[in-house]
N, C-alpha and C positions, 0 to 999 in steps of 0.2 A: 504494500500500500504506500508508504514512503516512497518509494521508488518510483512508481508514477505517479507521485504528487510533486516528486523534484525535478521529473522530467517535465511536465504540465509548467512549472511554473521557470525551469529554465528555455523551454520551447515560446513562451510567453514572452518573457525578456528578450529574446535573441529574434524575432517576428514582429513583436509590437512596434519598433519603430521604422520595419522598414513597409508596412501595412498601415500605419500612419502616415508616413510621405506619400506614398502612391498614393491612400487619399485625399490629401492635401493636395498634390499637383497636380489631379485628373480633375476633384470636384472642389477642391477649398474646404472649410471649417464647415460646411454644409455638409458632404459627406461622411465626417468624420462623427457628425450626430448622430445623424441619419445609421449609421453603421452601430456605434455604439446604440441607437432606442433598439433596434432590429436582435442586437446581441442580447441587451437586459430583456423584452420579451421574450425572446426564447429559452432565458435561464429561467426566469418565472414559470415557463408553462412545464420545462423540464422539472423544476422544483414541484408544481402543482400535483403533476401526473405520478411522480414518485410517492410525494405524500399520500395522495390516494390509496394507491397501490400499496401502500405500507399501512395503512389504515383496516384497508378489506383484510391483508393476511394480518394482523391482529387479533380480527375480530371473531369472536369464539362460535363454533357452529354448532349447531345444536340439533 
């Protein structure tokens, strides 16, 4: 688990800035939103659908 938590977040560092320039200089500060609302929705709905899913197998059958 560590191990891909330090690859995750050294892949993160080594990609984030050159994923920030591209879009900086295709679309300006407008993309760079737009990319960043696009990401945090889809952590939310990944975050939503797990919780779910962890909820139902919790939940005792009867």
């Amino acid at each position: 688990m560590m191990n891909t938590t330090d690859l995750m977040i050294g892949a993160g560092l080594a990609l984030g800035p050159v994923i920030s320039g591209m879009l900086i200089e295709s679309g300006g500060f407008t993309a760079v939103n737009t990319f960043s609302l696009v990401t945090i929705v889809a952590s939310l709905m990944c975050v939503l659908v797990l919780q779910r899913n962890r909820h139902a197998l919790l939940q005792p059958t009867a």
